[in-house]
C-alpha positions as CSV (number, residue, x, y, z in Angstrom):
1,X,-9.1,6.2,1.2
2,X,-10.6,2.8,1.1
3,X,-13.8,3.7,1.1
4,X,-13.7,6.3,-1.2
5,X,-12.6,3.4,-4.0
6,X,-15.2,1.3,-2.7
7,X,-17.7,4.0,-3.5
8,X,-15.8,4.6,-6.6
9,X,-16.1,1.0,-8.3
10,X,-19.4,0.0,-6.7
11,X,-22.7,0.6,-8.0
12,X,-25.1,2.9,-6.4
13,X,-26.9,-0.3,-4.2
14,X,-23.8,-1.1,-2.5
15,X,-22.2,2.3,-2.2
16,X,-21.6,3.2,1.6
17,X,-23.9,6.3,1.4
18,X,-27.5,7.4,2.2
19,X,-30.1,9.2,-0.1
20,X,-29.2,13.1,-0.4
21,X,-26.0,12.7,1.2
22,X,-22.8,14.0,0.4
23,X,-20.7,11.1,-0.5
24,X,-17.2,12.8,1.0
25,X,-19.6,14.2,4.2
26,X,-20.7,10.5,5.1
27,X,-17.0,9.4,4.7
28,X,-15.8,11.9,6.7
29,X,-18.4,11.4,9.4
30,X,-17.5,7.4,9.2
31,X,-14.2,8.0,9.3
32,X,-14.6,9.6,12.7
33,X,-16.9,7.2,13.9
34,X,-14.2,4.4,12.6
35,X,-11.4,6.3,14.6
36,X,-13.7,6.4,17.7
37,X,-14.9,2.8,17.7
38,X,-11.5,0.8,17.2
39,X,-8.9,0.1,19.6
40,X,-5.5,-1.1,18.8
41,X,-4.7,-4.0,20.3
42,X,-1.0,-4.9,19.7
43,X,1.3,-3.6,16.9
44,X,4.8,-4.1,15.4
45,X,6.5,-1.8,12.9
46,X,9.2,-0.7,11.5
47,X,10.2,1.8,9.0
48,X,12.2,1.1,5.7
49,X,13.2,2.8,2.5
50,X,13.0,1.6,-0.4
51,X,14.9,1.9,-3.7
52,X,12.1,3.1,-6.6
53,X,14.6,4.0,-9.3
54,X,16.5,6.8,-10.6
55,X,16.2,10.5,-11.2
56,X,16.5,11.9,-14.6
57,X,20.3,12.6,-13.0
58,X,21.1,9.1,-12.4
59,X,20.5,9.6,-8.7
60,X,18.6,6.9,-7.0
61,X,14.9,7.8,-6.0
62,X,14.0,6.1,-2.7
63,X,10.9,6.5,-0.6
64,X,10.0,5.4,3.1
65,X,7.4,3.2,4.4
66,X,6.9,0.4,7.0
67,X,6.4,-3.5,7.3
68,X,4.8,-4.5,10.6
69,X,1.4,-5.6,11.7
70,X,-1.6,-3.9,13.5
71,X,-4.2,-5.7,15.3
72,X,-7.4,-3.7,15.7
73,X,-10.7,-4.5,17.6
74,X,-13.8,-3.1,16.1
75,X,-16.6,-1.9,18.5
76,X,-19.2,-0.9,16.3
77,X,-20.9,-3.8,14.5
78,X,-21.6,-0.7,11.3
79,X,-18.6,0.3,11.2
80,X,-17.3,-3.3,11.6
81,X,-19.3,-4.2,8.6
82,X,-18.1,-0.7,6.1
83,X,-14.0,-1.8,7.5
84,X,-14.7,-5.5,6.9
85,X,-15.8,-4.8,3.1
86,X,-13.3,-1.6,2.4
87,X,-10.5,-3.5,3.9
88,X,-11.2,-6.7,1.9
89,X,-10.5,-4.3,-1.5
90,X,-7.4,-2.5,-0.2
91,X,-6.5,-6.7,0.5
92,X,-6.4,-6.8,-2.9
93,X,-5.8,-3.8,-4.8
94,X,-2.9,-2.1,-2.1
95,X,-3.3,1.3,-0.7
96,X,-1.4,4.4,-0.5
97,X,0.8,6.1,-3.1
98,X,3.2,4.2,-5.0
99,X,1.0,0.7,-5.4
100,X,1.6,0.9,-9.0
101,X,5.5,0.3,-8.5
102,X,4.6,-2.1,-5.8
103,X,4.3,-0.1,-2.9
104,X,0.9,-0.6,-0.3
105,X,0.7,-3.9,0.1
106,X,-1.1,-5.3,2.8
107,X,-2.5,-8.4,4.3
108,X,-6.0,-8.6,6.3
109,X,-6.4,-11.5,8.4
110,X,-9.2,-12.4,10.7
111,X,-8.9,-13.0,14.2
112,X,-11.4,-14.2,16.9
């Protein structure tokens, strides 16, 4: 999903793409690469629900996520390089449904 926005908002120079490619083919095939080349090292979460307002009953909408934390190693210095920047923008803008309402949040920290 990141780096479909990132291909979105960027222009064509920094776009992760190459000539004559289809843009969701070369995500796709990153994507597995990504999966392939990155190990989780620890992790910690938990699920919650949350309260995102009412119905048009007066019943109260909620949703489910998760707070925690993931620690990933990246063994592909490419793929390093396409999470590093994609990841950077989710930092940001949030991912996932619901960010308008404040939903997606996340928090990239680098670790040695």
């Amino acid at each position: 999903y990141s780096m479909k926005l990132w291909n979105n908002i960027m222009p064509p120079e920094k776009r992760f793409t190459y000539p004559n490619d289809e843009d969701s083919l070369y995500i796709f095939k990153t994507s597995l690469l990504a999966n392939i080349f990155t190990e989780i090292i620890d992790y910690k979460i938990r699920p919650v629900t949350v309260a995102v307002g009412r119905d048009e009953h007066g019943k109260l909408r909620e949703t489910r996520g998760f707070i925690g934390y993931i620690i990933i190693k990246i063994n592909h210095p490419k793929i390093k390089r396409i999470a590093e920047k994609t990841l950077a923008l989710a930092n940001h803008l949030g991912i996932g449904r619901g960010r308008g309402i404040g939903l997606g949040e996340i928090e990239i920290t680098r670790t040695k």
